[in-house]
PDB file as gemmi writes it, atoms N, CA and C in Angstrom:
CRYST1    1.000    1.000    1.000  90.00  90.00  90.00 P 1                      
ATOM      1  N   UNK A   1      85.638 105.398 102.318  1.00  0.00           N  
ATOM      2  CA  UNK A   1      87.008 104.980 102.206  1.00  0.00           C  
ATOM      3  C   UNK A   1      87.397 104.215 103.470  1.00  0.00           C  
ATOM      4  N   UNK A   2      87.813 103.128 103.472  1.00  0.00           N  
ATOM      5  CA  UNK A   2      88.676 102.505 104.829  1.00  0.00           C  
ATOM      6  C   UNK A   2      90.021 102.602 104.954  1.00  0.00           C  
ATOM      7  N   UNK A   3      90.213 102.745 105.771  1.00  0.00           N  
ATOM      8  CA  UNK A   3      91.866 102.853 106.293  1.00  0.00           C  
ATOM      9  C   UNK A   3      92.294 101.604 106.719  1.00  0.00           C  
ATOM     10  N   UNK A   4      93.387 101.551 106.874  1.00  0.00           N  
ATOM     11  CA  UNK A   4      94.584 100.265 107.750  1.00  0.00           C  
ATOM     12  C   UNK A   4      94.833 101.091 109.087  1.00  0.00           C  
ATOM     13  N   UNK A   5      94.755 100.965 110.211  1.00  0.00           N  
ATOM     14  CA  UNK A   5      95.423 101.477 111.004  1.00  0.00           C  
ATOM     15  C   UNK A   5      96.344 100.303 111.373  1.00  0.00           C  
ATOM     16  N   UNK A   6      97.607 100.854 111.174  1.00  0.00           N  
ATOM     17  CA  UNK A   6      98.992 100.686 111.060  1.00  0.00           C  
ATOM     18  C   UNK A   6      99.664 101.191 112.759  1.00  0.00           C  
ATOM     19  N   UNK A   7      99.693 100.055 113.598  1.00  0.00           N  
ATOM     20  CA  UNK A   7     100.456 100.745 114.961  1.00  0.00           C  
ATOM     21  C   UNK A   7     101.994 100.920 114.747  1.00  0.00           C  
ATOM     22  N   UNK A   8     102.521 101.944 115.470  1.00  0.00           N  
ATOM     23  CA  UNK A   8     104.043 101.589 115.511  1.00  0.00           C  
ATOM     24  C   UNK A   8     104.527 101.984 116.837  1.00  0.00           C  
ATOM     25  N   UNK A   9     104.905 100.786 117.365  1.00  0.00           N  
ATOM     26  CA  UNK A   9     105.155 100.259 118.715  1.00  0.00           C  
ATOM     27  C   UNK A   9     106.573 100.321 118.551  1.00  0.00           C  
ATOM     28  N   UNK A  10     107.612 100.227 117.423  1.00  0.00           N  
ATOM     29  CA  UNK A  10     108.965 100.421 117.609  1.00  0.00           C  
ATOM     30  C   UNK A  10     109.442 101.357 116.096  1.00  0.00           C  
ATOM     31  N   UNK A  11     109.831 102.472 116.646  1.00  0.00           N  
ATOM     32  CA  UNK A  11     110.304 103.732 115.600  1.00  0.00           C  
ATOM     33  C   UNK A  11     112.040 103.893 116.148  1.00  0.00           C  
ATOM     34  N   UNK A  12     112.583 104.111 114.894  1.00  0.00           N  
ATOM     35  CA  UNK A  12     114.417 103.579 114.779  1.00  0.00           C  
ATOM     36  C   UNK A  12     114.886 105.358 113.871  1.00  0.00           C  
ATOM     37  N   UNK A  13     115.786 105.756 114.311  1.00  0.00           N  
ATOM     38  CA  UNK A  13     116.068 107.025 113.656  1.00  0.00           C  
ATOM     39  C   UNK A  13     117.423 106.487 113.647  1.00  0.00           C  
ATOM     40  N   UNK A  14     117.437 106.785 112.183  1.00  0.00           N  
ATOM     41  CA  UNK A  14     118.810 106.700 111.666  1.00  0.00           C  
ATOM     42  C   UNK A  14     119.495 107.954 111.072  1.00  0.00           C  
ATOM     43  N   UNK A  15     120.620 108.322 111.516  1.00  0.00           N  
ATOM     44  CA  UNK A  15     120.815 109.561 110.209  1.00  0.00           C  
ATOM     45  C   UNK A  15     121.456 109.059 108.750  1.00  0.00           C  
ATOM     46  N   UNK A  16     120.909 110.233 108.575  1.00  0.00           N  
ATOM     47  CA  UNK A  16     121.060 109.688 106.948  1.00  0.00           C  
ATOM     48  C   UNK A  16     122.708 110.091 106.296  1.00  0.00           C  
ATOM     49  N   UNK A  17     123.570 110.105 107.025  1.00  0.00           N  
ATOM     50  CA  UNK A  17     124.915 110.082 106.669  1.00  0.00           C  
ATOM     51  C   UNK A  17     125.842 108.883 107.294  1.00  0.00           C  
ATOM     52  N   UNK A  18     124.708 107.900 107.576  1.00  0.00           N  
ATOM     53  CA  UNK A  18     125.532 106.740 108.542  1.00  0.00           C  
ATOM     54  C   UNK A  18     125.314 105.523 107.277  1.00  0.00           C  
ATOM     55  N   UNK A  19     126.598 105.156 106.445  1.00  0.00           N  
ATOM     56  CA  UNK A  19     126.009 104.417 105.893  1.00  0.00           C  
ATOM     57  C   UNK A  19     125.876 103.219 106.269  1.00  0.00           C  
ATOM     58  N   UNK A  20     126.643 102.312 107.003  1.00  0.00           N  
ATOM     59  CA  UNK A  20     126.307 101.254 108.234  1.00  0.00           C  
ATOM     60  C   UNK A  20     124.886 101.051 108.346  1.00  0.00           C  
ATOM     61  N   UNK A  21     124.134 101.894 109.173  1.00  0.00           N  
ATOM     62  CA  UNK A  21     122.948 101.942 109.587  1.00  0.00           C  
ATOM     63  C   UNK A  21     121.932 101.736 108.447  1.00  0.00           C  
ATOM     64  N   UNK A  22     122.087 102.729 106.981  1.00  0.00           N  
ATOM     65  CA  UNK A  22     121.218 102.984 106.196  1.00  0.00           C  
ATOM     66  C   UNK A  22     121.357 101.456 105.679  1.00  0.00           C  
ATOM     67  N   UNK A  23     122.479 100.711 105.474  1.00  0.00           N  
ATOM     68  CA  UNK A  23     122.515  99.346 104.715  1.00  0.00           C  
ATOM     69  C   UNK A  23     122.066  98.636 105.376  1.00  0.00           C  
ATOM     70  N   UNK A  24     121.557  98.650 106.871  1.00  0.00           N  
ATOM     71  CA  UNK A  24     120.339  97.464 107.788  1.00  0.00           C  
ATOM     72  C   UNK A  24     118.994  97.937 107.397  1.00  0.00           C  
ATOM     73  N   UNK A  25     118.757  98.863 107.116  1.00  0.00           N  
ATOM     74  CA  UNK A  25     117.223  99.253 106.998  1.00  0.00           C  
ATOM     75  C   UNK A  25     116.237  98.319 106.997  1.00  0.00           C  
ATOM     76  N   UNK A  26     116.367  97.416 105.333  1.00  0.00           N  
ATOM     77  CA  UNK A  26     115.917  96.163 105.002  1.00  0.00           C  
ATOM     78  C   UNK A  26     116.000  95.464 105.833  1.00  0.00           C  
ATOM     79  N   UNK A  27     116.457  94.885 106.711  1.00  0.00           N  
ATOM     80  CA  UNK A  27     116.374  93.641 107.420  1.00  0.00           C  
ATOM     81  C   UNK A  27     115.795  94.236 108.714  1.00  0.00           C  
ATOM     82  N   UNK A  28     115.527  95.175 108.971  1.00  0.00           N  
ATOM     83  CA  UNK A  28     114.775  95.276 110.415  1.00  0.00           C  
ATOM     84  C   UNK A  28     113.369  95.297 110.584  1.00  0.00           C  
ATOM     85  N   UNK A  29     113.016  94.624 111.740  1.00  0.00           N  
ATOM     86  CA  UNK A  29     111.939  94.008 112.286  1.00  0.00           C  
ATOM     87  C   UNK A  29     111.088  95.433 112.756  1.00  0.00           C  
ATOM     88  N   UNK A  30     111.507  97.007 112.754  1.00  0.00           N  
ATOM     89  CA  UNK A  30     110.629  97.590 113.630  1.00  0.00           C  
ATOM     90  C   UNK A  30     109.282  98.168 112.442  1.00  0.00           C  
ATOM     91  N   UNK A  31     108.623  99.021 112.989  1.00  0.00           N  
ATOM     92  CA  UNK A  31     107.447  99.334 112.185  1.00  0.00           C  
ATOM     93  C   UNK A  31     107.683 100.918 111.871  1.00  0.00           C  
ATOM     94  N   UNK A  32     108.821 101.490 111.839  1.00  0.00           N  
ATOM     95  CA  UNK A  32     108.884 102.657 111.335  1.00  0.00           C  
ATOM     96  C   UNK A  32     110.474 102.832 111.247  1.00  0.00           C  
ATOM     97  N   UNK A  33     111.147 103.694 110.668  1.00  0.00           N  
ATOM     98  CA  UNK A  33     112.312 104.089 110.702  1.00  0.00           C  
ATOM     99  C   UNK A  33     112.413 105.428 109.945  1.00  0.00           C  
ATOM    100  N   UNK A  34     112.582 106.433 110.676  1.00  0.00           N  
ATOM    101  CA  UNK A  34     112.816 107.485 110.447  1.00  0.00           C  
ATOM    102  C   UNK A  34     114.406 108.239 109.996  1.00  0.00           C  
ATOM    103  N   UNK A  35     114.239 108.621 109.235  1.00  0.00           N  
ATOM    104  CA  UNK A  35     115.557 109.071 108.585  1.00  0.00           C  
ATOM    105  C   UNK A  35     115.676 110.315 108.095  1.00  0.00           C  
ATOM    106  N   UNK A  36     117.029 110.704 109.638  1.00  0.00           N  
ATOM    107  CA  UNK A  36     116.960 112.318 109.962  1.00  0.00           C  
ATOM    108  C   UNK A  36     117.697 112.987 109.107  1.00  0.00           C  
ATOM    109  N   UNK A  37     117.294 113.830 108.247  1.00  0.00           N  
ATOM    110  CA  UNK A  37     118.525 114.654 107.663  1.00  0.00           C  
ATOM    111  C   UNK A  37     118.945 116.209 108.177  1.00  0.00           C  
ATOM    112  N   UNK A  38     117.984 115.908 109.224  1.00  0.00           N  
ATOM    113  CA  UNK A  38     118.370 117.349 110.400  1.00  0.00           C  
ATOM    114  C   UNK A  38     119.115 117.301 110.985  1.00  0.00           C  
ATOM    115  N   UNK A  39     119.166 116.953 112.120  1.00  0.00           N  
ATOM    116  CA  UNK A  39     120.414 117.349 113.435  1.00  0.00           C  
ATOM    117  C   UNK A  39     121.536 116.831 112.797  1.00  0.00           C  
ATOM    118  N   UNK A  40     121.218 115.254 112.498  1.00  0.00           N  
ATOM    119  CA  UNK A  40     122.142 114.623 112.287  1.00  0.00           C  
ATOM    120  C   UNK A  40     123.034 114.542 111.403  1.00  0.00           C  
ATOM    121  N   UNK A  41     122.543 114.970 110.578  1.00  0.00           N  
ATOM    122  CA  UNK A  41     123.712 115.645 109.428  1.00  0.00           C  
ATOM    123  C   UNK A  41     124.255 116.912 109.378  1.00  0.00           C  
ATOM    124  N   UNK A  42     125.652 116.625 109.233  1.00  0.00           N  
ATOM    125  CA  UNK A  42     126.585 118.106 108.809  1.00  0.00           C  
ATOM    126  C   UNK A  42     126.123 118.577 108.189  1.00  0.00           C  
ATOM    127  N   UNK A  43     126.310 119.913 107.978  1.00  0.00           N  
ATOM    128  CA  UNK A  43     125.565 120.480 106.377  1.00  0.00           C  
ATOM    129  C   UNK A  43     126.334 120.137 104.992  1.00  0.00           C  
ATOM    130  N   UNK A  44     127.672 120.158 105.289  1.00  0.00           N  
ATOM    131  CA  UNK A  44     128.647 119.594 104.204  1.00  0.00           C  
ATOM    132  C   UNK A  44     128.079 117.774 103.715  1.00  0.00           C  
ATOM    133  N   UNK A  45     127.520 117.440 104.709  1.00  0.00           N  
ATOM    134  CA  UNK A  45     127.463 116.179 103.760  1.00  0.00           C  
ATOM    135  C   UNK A  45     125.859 115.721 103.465  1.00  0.00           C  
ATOM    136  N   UNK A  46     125.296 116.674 103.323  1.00  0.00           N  
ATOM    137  CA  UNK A  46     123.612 117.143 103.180  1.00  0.00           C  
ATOM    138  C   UNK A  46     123.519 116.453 101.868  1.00  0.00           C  
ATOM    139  N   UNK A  47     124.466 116.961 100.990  1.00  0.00           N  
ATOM    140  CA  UNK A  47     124.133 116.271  99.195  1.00  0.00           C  
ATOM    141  C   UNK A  47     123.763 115.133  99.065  1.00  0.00           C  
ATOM    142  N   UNK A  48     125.198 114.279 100.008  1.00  0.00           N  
ATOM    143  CA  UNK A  48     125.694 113.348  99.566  1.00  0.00           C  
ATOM    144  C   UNK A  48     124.347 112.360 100.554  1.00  0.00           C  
ATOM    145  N   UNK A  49     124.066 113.050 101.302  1.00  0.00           N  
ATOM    146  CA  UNK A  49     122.889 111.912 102.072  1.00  0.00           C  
ATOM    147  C   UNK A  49     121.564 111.797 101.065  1.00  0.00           C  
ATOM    148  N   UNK A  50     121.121 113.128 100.911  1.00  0.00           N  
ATOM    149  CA  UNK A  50     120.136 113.379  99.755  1.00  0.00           C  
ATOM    150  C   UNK A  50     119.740 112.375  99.115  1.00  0.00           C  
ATOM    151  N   UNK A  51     121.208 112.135  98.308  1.00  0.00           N  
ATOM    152  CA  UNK A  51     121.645 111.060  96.702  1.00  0.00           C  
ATOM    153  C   UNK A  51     121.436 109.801  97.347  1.00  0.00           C  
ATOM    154  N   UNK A  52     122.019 109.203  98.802  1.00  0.00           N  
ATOM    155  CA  UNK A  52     121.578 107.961  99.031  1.00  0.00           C  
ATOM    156  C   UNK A  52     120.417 107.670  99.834  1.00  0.00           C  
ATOM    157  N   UNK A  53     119.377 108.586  99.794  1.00  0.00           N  
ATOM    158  CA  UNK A  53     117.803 108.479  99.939  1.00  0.00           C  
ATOM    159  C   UNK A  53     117.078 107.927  98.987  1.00  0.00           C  
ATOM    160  N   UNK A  54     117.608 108.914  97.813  1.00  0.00           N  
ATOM    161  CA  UNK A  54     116.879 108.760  96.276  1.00  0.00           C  
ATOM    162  C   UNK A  54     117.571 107.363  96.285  1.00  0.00           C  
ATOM    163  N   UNK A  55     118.427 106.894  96.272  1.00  0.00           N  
ATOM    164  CA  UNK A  55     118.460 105.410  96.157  1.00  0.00           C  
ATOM    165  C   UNK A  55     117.751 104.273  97.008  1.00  0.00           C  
ATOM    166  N   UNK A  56     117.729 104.772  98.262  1.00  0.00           N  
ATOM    167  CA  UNK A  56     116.743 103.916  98.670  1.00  0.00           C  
ATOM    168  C   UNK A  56     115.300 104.135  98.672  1.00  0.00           C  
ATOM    169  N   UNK A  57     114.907 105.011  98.384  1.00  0.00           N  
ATOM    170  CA  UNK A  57     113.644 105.154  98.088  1.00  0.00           C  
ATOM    171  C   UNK A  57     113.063 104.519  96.746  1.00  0.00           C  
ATOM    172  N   UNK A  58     114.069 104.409  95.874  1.00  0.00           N  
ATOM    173  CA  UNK A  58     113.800 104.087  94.017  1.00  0.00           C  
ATOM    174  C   UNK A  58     113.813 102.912  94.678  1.00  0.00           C  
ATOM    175  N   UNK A  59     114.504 102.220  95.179  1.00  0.00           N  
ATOM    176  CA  UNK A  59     114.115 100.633  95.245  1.00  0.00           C  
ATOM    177  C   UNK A  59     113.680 100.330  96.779  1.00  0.00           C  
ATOM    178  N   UNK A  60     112.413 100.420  97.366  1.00  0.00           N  
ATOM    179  CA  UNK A  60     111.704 100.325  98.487  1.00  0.00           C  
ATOM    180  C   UNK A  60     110.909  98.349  98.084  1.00  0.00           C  
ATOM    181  N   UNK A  61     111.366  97.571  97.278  1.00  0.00           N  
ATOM    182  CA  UNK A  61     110.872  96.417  97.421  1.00  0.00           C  
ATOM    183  C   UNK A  61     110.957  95.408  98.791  1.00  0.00           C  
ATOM    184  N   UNK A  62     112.568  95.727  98.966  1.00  0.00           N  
ATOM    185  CA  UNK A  62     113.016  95.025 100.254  1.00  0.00           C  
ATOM    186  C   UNK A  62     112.443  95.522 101.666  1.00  0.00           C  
ATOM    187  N   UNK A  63     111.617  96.683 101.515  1.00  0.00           N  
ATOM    188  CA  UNK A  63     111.719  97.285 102.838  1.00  0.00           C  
ATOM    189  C   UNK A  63     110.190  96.446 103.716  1.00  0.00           C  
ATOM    190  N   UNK A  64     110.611  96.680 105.076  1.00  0.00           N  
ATOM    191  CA  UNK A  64     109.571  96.223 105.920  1.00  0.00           C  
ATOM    192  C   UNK A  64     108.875  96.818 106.089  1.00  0.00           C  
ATOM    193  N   UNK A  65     109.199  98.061 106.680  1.00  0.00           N  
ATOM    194  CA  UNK A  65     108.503  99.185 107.185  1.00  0.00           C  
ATOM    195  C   UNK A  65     108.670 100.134 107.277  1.00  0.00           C  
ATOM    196  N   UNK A  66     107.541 101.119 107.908  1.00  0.00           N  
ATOM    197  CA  UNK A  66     107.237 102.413 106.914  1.00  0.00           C  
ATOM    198  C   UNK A  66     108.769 103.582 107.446  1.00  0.00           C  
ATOM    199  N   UNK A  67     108.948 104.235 105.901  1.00  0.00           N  
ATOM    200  CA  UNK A  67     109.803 105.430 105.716  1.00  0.00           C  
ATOM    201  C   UNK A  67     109.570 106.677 106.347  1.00  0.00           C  
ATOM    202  N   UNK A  68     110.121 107.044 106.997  1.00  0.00           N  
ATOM    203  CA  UNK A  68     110.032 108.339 107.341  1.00  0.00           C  
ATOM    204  C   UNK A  68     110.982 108.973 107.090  1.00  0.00           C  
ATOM    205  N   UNK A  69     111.326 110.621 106.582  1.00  0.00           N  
ATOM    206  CA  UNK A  69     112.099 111.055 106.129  1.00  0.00           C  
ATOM    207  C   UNK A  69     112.264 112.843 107.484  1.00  0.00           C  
ATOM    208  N   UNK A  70     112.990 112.713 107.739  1.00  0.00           N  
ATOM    209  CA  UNK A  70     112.816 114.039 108.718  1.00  0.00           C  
ATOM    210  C   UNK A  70     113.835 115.138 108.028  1.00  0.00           C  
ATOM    211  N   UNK A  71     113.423 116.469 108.108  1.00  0.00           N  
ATOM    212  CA  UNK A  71     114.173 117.472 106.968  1.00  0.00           C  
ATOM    213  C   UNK A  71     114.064 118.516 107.753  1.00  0.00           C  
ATOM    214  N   UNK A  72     115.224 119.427 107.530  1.00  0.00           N  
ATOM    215  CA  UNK A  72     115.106 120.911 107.748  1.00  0.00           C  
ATOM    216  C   UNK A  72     114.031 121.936 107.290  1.00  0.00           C  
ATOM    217  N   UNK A  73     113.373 122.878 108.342  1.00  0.00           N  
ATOM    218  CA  UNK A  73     112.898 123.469 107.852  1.00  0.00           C  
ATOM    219  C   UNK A  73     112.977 124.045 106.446  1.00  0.00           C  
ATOM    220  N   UNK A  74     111.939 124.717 105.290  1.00  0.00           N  
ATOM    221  CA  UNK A  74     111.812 124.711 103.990  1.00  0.00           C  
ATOM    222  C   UNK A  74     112.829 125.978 103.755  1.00  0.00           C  
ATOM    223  N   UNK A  75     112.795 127.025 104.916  1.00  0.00           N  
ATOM    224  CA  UNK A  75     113.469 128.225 105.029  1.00  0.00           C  
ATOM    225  C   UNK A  75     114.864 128.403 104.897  1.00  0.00           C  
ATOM    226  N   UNK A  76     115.480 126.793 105.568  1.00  0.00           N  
ATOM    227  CA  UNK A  76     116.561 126.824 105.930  1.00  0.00           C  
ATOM    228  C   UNK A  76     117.862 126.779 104.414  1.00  0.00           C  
TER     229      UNK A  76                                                      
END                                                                             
């Protein structure tokens, strides 16, 4: 099997209750963007970030680069 090794020299954390931020995703130049639904989210608005993941994830055509999704422990 061969791999791609894929560097990422610029990683962008966004939380995932900023919708500002989440609507640049697409247009940025870095090689990762991570999207926190830990610290950075209230717990009250946990749902509502959830729901606009599943939307950007269902349509990942526009995107540059790679998704990262950061989550609360499974316990929590």
């Amino acid at each position: 099997m061969t791999e791609t090794y894929r560097p990422r020299r610029s990683v962008l954390y966004v939380p995932a209750s900023n919708d500002k931020a989440l609507s640049k995703i697409t247009s940025l130049a870095c090689d990762a963007v991570i999207i926190d639904l830990e610290d950075a989210v209230a717990p009250a608005d946990k749902v509502s970030a959830r729901q606009k993941l599943a939307g950007i994830f269902a349509d990942r055509r526009n995107l540059r680069c790679e998704m990262v999704v950061r989550i609360n422990p499974l316990s929590s």
